[in-house]
PyMOL Python script that loads the backbone (N, CA, C, O; Angstrom):
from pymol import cmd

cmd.read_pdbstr("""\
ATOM      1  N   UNK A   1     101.086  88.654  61.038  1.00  0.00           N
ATOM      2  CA  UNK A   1     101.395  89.632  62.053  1.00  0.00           C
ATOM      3  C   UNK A   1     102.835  90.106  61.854  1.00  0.00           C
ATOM      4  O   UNK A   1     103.802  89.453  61.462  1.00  0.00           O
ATOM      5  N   UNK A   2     102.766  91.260  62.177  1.00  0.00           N
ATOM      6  CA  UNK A   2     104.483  91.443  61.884  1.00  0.00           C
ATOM      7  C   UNK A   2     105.618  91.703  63.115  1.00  0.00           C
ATOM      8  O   UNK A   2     105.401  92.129  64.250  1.00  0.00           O
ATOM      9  N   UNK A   3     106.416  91.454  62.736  1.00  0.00           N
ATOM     10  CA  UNK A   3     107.638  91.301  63.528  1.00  0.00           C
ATOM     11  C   UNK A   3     107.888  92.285  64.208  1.00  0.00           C
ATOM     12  O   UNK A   3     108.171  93.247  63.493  1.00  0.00           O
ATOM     13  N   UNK A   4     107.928  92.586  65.707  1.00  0.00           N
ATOM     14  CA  UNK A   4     108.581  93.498  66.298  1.00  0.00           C
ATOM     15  C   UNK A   4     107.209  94.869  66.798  1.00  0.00           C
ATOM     16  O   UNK A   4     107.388  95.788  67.597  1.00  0.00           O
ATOM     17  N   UNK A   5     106.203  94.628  66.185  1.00  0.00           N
ATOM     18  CA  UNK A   5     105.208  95.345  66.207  1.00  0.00           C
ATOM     19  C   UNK A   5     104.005  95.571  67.429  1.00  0.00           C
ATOM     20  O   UNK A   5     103.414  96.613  67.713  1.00  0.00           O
ATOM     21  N   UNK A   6     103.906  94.562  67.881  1.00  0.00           N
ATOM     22  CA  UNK A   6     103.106  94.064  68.892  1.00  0.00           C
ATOM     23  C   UNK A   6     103.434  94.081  70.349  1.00  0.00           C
ATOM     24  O   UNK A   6     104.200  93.145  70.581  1.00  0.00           O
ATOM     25  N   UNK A   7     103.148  94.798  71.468  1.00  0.00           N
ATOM     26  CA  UNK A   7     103.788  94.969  72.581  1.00  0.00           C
ATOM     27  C   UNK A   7     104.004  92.846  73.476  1.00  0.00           C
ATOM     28  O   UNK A   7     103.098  92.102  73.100  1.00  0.00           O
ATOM     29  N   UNK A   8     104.623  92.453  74.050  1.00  0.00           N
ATOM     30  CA  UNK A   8     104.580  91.254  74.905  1.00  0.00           C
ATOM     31  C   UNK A   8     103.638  90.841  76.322  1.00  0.00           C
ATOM     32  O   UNK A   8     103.827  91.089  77.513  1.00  0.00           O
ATOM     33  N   UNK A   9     102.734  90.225  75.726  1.00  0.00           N
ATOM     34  CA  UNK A   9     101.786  90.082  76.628  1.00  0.00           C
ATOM     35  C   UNK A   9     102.292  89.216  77.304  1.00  0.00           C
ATOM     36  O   UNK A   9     103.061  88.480  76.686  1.00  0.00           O
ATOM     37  N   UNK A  10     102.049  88.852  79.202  1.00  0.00           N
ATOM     38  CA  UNK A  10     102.170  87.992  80.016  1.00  0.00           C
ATOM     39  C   UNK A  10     101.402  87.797  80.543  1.00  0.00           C
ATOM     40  O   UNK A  10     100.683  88.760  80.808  1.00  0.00           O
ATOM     41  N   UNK A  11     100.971  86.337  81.104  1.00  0.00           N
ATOM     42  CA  UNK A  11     100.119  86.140  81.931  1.00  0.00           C
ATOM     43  C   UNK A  11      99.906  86.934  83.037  1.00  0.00           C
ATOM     44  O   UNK A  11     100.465  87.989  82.735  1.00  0.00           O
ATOM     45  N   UNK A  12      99.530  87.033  83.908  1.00  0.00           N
ATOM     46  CA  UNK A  12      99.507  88.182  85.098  1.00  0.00           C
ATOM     47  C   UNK A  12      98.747  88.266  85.818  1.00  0.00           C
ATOM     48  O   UNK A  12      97.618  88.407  85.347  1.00  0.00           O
ATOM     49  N   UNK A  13      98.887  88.232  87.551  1.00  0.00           N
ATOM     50  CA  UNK A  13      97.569  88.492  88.191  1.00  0.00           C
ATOM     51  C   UNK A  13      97.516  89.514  88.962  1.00  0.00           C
ATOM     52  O   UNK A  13      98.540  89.927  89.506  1.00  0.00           O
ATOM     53  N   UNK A  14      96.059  90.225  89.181  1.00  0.00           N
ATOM     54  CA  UNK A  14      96.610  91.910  89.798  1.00  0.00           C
ATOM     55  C   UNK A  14      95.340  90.905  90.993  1.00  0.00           C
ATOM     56  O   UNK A  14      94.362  90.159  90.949  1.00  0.00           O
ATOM     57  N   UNK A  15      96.207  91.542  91.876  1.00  0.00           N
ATOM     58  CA  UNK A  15      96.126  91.141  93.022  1.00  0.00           C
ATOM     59  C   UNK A  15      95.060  92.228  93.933  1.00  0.00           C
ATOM     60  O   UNK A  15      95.711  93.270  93.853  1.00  0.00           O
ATOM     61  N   UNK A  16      93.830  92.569  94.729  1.00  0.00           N
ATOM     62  CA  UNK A  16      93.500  93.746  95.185  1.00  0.00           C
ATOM     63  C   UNK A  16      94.037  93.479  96.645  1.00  0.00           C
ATOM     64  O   UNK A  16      93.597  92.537  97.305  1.00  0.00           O
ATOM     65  N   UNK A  17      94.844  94.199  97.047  1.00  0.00           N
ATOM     66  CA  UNK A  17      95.208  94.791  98.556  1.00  0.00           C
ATOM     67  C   UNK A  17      94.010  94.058  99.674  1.00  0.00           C
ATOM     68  O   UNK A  17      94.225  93.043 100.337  1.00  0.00           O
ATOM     69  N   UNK A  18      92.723  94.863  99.676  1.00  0.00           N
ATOM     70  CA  UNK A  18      92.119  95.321 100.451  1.00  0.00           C
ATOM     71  C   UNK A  18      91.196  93.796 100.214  1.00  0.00           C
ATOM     72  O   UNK A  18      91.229  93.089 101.221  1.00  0.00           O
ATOM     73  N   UNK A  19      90.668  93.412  99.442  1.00  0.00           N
ATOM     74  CA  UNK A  19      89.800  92.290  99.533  1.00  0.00           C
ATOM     75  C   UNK A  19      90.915  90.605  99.393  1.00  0.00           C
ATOM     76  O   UNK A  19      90.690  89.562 100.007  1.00  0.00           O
ATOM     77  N   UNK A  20      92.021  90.851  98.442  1.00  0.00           N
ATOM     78  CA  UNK A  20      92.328  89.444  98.803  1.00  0.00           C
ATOM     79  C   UNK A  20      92.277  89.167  97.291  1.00  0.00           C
ATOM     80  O   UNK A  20      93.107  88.449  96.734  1.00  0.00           O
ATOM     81  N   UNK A  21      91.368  89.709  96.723  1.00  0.00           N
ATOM     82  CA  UNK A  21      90.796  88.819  95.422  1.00  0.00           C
ATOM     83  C   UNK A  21      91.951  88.775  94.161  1.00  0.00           C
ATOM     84  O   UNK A  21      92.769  89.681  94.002  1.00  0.00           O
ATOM     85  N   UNK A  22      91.906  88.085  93.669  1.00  0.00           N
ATOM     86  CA  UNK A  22      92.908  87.963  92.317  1.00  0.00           C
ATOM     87  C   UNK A  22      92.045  87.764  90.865  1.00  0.00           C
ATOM     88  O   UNK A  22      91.127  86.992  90.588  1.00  0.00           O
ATOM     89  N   UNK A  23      92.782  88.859  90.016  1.00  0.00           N
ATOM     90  CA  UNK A  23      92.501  88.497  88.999  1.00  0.00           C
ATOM     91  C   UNK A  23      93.379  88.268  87.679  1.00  0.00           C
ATOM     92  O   UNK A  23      94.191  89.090  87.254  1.00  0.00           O
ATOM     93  N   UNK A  24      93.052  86.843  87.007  1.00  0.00           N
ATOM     94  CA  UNK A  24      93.703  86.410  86.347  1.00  0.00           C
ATOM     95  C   UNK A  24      93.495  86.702  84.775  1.00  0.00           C
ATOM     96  O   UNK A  24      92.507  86.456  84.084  1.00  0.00           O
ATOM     97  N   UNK A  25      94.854  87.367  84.377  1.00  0.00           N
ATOM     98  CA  UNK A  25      94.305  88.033  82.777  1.00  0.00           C
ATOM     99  C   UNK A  25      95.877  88.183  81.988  1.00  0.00           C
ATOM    100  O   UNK A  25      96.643  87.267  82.286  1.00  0.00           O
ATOM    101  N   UNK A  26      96.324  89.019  81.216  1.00  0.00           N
ATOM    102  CA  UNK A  26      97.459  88.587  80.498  1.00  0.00           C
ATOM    103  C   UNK A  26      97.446  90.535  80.225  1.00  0.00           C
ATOM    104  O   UNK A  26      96.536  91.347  80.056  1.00  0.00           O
ATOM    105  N   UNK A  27      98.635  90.621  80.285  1.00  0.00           N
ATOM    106  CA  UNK A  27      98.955  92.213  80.437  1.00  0.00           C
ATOM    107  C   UNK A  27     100.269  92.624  79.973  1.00  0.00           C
ATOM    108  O   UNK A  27     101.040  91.757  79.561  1.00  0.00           O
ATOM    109  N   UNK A  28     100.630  93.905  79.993  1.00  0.00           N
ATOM    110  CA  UNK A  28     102.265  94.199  79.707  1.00  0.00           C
ATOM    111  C   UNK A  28     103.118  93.959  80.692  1.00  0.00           C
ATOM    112  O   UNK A  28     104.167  93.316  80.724  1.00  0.00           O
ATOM    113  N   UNK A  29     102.223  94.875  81.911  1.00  0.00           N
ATOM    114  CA  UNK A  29     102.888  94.617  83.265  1.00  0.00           C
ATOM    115  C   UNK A  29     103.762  93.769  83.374  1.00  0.00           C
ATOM    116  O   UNK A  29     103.398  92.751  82.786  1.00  0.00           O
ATOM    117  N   UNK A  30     105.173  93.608  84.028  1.00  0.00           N
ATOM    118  CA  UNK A  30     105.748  92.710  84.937  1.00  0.00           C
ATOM    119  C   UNK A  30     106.104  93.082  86.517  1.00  0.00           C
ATOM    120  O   UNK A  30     106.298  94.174  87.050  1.00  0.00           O
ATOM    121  N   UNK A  31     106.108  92.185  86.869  1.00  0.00           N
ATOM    122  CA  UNK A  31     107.057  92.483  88.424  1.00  0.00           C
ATOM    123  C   UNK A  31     108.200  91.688  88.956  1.00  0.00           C
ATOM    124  O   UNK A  31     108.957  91.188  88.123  1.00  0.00           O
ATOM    125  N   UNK A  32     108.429  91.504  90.185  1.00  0.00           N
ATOM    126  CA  UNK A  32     109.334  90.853  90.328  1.00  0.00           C
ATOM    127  C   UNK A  32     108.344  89.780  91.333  1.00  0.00           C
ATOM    128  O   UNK A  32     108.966  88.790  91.718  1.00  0.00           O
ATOM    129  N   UNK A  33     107.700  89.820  91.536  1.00  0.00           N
ATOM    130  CA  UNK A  33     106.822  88.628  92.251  1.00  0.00           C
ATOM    131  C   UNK A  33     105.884  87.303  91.662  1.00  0.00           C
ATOM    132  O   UNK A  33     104.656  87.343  91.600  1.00  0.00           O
ATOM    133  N   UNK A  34     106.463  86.486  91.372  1.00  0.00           N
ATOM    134  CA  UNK A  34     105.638  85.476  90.315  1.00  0.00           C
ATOM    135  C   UNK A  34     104.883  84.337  91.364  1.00  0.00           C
ATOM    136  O   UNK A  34     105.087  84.124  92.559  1.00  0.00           O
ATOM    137  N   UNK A  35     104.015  83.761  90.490  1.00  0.00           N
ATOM    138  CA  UNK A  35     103.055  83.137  91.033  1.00  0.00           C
ATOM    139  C   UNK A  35     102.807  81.731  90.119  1.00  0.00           C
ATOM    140  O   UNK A  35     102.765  82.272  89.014  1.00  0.00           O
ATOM    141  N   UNK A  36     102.703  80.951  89.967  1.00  0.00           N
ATOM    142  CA  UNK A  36     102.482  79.429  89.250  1.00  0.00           C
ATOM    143  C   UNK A  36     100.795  78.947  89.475  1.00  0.00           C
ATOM    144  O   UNK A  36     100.339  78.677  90.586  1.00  0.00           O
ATOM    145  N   UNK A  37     100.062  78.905  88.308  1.00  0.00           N
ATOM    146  CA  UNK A  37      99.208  78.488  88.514  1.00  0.00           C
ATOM    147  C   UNK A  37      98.670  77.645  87.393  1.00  0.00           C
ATOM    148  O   UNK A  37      98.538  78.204  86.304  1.00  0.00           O
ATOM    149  N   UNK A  38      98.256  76.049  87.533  1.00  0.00           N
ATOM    150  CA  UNK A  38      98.168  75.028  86.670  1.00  0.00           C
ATOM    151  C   UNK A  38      99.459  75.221  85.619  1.00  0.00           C
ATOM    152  O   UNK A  38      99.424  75.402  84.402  1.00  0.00           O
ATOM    153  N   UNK A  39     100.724  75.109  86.606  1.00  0.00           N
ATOM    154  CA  UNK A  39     102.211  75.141  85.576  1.00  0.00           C
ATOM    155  C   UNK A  39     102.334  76.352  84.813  1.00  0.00           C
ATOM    156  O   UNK A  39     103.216  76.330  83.955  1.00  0.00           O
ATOM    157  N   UNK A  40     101.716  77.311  84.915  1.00  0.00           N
ATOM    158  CA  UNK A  40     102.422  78.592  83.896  1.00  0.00           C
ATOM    159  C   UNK A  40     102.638  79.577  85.134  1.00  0.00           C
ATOM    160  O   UNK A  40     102.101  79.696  86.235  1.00  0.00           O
ATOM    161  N   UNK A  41     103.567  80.162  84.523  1.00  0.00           N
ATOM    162  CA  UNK A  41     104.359  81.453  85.632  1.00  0.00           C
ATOM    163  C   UNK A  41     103.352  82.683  85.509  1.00  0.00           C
ATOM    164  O   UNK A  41     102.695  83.044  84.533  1.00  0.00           O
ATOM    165  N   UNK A  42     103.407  83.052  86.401  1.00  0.00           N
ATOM    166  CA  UNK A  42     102.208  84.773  86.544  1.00  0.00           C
ATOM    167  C   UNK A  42     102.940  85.513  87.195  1.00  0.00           C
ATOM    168  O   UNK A  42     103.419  85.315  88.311  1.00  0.00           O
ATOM    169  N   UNK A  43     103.094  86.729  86.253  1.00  0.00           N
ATOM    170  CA  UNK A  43     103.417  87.819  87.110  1.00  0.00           C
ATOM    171  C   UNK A  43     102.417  88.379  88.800  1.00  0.00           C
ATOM    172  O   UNK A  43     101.216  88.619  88.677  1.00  0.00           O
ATOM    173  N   UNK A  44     102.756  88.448  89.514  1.00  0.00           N
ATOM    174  CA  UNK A  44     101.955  88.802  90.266  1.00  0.00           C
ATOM    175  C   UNK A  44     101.660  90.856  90.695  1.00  0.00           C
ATOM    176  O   UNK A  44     102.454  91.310  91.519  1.00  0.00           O
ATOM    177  N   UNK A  45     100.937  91.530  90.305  1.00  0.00           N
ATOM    178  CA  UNK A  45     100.932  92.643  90.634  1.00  0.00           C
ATOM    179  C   UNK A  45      99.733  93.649  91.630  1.00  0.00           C
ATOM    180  O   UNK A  45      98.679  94.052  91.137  1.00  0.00           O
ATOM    181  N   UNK A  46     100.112  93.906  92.943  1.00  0.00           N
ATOM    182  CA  UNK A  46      99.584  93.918  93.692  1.00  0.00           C
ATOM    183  C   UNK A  46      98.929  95.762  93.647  1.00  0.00           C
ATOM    184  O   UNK A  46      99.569  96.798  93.465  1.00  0.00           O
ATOM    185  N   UNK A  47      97.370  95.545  93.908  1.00  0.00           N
ATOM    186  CA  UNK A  47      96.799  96.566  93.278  1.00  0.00           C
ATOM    187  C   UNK A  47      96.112  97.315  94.808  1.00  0.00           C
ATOM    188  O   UNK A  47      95.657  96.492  95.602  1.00  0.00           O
ATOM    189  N   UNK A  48      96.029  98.839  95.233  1.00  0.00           N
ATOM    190  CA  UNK A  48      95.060  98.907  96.036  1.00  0.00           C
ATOM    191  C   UNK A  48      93.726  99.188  96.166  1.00  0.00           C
ATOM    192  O   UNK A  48      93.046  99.239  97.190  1.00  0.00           O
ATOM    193  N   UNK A  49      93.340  99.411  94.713  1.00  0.00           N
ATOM    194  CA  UNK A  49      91.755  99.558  94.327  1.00  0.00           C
ATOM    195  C   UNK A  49      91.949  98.666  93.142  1.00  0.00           C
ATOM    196  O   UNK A  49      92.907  98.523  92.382  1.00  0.00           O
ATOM    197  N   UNK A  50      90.155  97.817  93.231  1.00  0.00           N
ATOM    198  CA  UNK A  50      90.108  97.359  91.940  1.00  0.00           C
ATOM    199  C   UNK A  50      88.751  97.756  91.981  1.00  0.00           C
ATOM    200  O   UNK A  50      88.276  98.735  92.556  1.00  0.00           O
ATOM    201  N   UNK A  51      87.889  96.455  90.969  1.00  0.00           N
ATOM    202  CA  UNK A  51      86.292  96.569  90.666  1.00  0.00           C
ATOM    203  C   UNK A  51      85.772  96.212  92.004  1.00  0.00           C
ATOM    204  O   UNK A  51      84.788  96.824  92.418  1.00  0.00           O
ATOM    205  N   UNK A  52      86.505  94.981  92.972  1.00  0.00           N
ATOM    206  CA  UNK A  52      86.444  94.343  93.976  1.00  0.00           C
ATOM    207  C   UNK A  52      86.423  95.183  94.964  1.00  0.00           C
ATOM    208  O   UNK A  52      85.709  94.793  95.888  1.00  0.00           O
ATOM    209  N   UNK A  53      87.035  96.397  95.165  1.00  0.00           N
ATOM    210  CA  UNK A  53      86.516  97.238  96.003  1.00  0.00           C
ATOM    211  C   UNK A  53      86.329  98.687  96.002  1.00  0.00           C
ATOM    212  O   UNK A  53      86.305  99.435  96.979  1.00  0.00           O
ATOM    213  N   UNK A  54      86.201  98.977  94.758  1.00  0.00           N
ATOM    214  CA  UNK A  54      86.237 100.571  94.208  1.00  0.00           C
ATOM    215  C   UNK A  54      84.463 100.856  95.008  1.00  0.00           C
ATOM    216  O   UNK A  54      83.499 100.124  94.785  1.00  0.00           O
ATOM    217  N   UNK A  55      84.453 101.737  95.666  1.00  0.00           N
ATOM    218  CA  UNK A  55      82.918 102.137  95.933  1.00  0.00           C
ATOM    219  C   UNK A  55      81.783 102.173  94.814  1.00  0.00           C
ATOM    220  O   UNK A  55      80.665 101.732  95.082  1.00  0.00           O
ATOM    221  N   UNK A  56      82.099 102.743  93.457  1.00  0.00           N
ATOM    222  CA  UNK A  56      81.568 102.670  92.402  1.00  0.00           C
ATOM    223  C   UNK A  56      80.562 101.218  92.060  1.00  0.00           C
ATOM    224  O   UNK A  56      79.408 100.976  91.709  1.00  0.00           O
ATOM    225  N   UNK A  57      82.011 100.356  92.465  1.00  0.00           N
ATOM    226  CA  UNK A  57      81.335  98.979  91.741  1.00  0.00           C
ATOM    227  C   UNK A  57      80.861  98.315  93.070  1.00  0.00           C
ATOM    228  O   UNK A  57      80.196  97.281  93.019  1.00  0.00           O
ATOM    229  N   UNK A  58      81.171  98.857  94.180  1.00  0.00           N
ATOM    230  CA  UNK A  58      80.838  97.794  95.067  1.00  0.00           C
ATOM    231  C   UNK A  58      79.265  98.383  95.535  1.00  0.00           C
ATOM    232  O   UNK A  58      78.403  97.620  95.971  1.00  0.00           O
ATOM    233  N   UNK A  59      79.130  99.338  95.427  1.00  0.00           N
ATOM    234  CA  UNK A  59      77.602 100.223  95.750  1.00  0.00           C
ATOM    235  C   UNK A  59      78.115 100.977  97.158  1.00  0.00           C
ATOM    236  O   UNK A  59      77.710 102.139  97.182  1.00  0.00           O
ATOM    237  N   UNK A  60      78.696 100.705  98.026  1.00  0.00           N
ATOM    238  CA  UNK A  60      79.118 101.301  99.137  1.00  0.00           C
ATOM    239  C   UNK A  60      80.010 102.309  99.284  1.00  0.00           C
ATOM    240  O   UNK A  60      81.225 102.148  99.396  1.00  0.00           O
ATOM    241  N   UNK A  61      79.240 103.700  99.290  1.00  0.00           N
ATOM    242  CA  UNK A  61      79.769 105.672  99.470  1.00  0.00           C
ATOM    243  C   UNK A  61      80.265 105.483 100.985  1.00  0.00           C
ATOM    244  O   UNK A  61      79.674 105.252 102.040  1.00  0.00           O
ATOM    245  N   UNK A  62      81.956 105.730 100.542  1.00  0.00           N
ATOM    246  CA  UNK A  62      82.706 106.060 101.743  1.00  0.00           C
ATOM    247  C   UNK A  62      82.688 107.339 102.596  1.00  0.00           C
ATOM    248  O   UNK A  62      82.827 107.469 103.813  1.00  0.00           O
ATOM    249  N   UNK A  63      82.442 108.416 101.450  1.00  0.00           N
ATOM    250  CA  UNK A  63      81.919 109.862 102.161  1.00  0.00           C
ATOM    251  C   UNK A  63      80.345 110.400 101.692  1.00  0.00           C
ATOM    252  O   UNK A  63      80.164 110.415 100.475  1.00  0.00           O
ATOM    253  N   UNK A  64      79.486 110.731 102.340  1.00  0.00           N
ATOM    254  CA  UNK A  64      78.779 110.788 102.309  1.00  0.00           C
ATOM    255  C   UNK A  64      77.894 112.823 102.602  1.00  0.00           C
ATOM    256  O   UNK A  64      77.620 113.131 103.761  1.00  0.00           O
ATOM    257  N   UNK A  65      77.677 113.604 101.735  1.00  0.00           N
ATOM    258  CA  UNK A  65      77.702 115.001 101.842  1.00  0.00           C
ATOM    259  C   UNK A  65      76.400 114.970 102.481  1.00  0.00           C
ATOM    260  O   UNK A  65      75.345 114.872 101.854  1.00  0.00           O
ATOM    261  N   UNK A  66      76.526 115.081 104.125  1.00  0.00           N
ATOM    262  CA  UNK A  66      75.351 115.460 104.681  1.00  0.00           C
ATOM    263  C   UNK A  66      74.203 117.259 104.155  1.00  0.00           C
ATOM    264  O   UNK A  66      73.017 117.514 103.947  1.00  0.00           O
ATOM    265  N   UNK A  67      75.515 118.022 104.167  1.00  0.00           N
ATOM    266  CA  UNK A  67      74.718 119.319 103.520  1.00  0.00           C
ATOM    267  C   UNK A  67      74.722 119.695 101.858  1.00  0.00           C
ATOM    268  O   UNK A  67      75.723 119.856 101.158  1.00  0.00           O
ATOM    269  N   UNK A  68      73.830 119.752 101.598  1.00  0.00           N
ATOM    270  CA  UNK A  68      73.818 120.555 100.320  1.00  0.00           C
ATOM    271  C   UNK A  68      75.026 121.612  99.594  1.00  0.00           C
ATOM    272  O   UNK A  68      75.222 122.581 100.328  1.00  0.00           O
ATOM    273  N   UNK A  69      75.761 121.634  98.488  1.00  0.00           N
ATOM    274  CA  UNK A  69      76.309 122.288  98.485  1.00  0.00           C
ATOM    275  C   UNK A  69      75.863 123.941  98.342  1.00  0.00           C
ATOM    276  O   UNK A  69      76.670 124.849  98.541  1.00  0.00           O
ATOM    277  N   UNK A  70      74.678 124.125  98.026  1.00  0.00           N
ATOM    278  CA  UNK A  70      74.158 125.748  98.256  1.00  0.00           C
ATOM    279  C   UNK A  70      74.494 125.797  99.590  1.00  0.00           C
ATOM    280  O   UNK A  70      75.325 126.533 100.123  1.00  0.00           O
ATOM    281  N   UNK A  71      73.752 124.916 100.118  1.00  0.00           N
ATOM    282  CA  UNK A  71      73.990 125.609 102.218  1.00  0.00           C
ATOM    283  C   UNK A  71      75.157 125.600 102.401  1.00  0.00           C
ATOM    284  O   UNK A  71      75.634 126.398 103.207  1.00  0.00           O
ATOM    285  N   UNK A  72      75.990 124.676 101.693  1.00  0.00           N
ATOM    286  CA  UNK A  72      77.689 125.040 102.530  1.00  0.00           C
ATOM    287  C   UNK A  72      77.767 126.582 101.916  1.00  0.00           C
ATOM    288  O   UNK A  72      78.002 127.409 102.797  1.00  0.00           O
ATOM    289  N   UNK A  73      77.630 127.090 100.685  1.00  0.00           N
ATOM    290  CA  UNK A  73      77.615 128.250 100.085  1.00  0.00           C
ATOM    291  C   UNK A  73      77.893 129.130 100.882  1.00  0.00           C
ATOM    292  O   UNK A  73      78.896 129.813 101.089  1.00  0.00           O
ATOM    293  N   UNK A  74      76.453 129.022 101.517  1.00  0.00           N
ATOM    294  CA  UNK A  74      75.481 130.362 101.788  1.00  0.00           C
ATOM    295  C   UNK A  74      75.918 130.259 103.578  1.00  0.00           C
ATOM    296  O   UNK A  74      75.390 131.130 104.269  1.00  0.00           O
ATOM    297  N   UNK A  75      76.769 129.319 104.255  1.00  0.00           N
ATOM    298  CA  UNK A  75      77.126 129.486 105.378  1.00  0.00           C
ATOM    299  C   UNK A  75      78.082 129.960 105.493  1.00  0.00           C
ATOM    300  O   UNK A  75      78.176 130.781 106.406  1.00  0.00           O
ATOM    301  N   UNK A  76      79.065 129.738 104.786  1.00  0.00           N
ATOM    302  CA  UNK A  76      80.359 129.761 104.421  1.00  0.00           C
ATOM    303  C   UNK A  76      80.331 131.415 103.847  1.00  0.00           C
ATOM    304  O   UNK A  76      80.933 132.139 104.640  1.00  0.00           O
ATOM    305  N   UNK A  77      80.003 131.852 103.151  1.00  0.00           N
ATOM    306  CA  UNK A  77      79.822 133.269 102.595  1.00  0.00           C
ATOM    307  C   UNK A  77      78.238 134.282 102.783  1.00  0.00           C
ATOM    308  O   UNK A  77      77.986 135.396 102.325  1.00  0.00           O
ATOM    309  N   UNK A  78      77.679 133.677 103.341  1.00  0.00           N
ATOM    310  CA  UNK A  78      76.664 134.140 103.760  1.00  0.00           C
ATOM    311  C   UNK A  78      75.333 134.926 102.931  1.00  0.00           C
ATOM    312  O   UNK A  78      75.751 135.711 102.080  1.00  0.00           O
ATOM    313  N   UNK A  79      74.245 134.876 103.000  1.00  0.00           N
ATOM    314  CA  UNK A  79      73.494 135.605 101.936  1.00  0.00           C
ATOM    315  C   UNK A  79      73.852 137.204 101.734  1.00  0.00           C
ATOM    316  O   UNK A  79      74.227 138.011 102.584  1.00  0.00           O
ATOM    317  N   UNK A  80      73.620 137.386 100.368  1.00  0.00           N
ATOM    318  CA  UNK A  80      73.695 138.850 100.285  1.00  0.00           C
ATOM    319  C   UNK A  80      72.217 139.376 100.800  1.00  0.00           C
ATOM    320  O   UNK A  80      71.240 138.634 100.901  1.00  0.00           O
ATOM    321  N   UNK A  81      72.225 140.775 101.104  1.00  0.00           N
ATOM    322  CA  UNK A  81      71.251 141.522 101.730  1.00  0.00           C
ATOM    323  C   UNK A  81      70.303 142.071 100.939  1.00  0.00           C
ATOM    324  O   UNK A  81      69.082 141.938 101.027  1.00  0.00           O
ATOM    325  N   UNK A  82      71.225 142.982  99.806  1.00  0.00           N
ATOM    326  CA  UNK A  82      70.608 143.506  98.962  1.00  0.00           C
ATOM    327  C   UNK A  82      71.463 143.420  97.481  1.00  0.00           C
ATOM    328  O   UNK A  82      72.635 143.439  97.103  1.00  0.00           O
ATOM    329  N   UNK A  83      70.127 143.316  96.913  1.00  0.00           N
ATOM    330  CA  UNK A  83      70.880 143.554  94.895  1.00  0.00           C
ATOM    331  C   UNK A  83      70.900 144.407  94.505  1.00  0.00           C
ATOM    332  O   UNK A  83      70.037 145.239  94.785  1.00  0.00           O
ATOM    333  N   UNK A  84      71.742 144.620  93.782  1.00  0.00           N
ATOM    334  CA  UNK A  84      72.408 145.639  93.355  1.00  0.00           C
ATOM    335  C   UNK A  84      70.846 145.802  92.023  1.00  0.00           C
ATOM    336  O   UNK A  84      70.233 144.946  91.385  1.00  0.00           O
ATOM    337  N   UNK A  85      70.711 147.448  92.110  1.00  0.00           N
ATOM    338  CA  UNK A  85      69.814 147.586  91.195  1.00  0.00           C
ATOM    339  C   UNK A  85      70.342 148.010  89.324  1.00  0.00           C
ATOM    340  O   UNK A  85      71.304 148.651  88.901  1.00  0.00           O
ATOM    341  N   UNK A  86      69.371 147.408  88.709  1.00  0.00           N
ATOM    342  CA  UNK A  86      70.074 147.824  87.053  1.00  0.00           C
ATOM    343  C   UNK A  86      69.899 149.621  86.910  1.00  0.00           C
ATOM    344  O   UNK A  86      69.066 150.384  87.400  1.00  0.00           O
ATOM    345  N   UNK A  87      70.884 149.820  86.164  1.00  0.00           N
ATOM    346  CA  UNK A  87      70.301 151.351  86.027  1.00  0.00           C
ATOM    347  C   UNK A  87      69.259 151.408  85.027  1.00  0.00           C
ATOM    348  O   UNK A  87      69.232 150.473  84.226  1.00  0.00           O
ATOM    349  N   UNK A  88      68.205 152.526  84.895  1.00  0.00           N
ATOM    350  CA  UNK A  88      67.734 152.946  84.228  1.00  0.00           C
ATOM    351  C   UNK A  88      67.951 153.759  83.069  1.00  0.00           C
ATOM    352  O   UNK A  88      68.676 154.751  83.140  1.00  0.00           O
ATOM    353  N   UNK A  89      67.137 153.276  81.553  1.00  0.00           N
ATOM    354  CA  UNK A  89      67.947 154.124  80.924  1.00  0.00           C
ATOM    355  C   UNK A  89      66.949 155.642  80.518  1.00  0.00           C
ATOM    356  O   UNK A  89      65.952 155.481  79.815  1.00  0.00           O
ATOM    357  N   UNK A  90      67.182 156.550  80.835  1.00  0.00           N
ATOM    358  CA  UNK A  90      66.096 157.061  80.615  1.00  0.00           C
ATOM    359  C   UNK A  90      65.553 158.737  81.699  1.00  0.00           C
ATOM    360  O   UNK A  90      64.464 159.275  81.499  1.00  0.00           O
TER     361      UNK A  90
END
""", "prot")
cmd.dss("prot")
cmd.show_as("cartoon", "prot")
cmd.util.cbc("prot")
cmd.orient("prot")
């Protein structure tokens, strides 16, 4: 491996806000908040979305589009009346 080449990995735990949960993995990240776990130092970095509570992964839609987006369309700007006819060539 060569010298100087390789970014410095640290232990590290990203922390999610909203659930509590920690996860333990090794990253560039640092902070100023460390954490000790079975004797090695962890950065601690505190996250407000993770997998732990992203809607994606958790299955649970925070907004939910009751109308169709045509009907918002067509309420919002309303139907046209009449079309415009092609000309004839002729």
């Amino acid at each position: 491996m060569k010298a100087d080449l390789h970014p410095d990995y640290h232990p590290v735990i990203f922390q999610d806000l909203t659930t509590g949960k920690q996860f333990v993995t090794r990253s560039t990240v640092k902070s100023d908040k460390t954490e000790t776990i079975d004797g090695v130092e962890h950065y601690v970095v505190a996250m407000s979305v993770t997998s732990d509570s992203h809607p994606f992964f958790t299955g649970k839609a925070q907004f939910v589009d009751t109308e169709g987006r045509i009907d918002k369309f067509q309420k919002r700007f309303g139907e046209r009346k009449e079309r415009r006819k092609k000309p004839t060539l002729g």
